[in-house]
N, C-alpha and C positions, 0 to 999 in steps of 0.2 A: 461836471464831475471832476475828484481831480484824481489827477494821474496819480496811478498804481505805486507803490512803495517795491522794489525789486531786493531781494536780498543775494548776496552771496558771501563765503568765507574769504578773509582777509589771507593775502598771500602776501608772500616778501617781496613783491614791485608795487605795495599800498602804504611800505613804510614809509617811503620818504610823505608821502599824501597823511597821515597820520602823524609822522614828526611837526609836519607844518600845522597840523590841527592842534598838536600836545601844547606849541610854545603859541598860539591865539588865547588872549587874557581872558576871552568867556568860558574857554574851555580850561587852561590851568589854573584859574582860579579853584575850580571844582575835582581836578585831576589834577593829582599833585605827582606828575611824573614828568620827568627829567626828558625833552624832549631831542638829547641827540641821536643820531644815528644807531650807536654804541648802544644807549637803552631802548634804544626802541627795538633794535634787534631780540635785546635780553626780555624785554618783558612782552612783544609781542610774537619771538620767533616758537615759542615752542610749540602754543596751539598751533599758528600754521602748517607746523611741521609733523600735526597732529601726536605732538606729545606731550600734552598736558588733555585734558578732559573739558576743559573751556571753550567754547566757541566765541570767536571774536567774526562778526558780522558785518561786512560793510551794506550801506544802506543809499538805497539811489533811486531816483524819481529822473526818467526820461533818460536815461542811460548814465547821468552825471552824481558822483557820489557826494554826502553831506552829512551820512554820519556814521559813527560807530555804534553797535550793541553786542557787550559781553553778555553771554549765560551761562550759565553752568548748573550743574543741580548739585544744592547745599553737602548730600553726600559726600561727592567728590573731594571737599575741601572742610575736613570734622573737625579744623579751630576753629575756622568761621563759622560753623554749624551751630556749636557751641555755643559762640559769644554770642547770635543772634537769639538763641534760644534762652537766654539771661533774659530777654524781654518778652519774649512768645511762643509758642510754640513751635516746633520745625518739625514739621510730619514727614513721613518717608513721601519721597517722590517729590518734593521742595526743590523749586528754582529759583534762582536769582538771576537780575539781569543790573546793567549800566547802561547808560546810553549818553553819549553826550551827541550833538551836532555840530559839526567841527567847520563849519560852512556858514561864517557870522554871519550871510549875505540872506541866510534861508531861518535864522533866528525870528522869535517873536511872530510867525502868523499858523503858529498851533501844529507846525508840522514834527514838533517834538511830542504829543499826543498820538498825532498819527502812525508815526515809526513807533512807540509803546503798542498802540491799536495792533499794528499789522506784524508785531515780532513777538506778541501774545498769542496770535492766530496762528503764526508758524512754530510755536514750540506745543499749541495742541496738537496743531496737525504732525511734526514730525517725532514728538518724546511722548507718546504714549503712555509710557508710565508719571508722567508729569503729572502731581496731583493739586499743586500749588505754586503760584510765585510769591515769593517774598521779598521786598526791596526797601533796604533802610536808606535814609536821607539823613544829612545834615538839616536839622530843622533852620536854619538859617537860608538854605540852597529854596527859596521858597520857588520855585519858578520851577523846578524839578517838581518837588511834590505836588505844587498844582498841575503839572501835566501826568504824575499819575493817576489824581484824580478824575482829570476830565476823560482819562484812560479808562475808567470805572474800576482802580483802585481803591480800597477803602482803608484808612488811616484803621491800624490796630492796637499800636503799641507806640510807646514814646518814652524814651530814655538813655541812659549813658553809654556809648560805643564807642569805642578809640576812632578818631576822626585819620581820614586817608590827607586832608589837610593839616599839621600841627599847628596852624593857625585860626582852626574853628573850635568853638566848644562842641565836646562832646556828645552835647543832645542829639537824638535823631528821632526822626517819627518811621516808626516802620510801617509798610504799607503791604495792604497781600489782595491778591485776588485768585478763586480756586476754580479748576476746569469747569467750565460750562457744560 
């Protein structure tokens, strides 16, 4: 069997662990953020500090961390809401997640499936009001979308979203799956 997925929330002695993840070329290829101290502060201090509405999630097998997962529910953020909803629907109670693994060493043997698996189980069990996940992709990032699939996400929608990379085209295939 394998070992259990552990989660807990990202504090600020995970930045520097997270800067080192932002500048690994598997992960900024797909996360186009600026990986010094300075932004990581900026863009990961404020959930920590529980002042944005976001949870950012570190994610760890046997005590040793390997990846990140943001959520949030689409409310909280009503331009994103919006531009998602240019291609499908966004019901109330809609969440989003991200996930990269930031741990090249733990890439490619499906353990990016798993941490989707096991951080879908924790937003049934802990958001109650959670009535869907919704998560759009770079239709290029194919390695994502095939791990939401094997996630039993189901492709719903496919089309134009401003890319978090300005070096991808716009396509994205969105993907959703709703509480069990």
């Amino acid at each position: 069997m394998a070992d259990e997925i552990t989660w807990r929330r990202v504090d600020e002695n995970d930045f520097p662990l997270l800067a080192q993840w932002l500048s690994r070329p598997h992960v900024a290829r797909w996360w186009n953020h600026d990986p010094s101290a300075e932004a990581v502060l900026r863009g990961f201090g404020p959930a920590a500090r529980g002042e944005e509405p976001s949870e950012d999630l570190l994610a760890s097998v046997d005590g040793r961390p390997f990846g990140l997962v943001q959520c949030c529910f689409l409310s909280d953020y009503p331009d994103y809401a919006a531009e998602l909803a240019t291609l499908a629907d966004v019901p109330a109670g809609a969440m989003t997640i991200d996930y990269p693994i930031g741990d090249p060493d733990r890439t490619g043997h499906g353990l990016g499936t798993r941490m989707i698996e096991s951080v879908l189980h924790r937003i049934w069990t802990v958001h109650p009001s959670a009535t869907c996940v919704i998560v759009p992709v770079v239709a290029a990032n194919r390695n994502s979308w095939r791990a939401l699939e094997r996630a039993g996400l189901r492709k719903t929608a496919e089309g134009d979203l401003e890319p978090d990379n300005p070096i991808d085209d716009p396509t994205h295939h969105l993907y959703r799956t709703d509480r069990p």
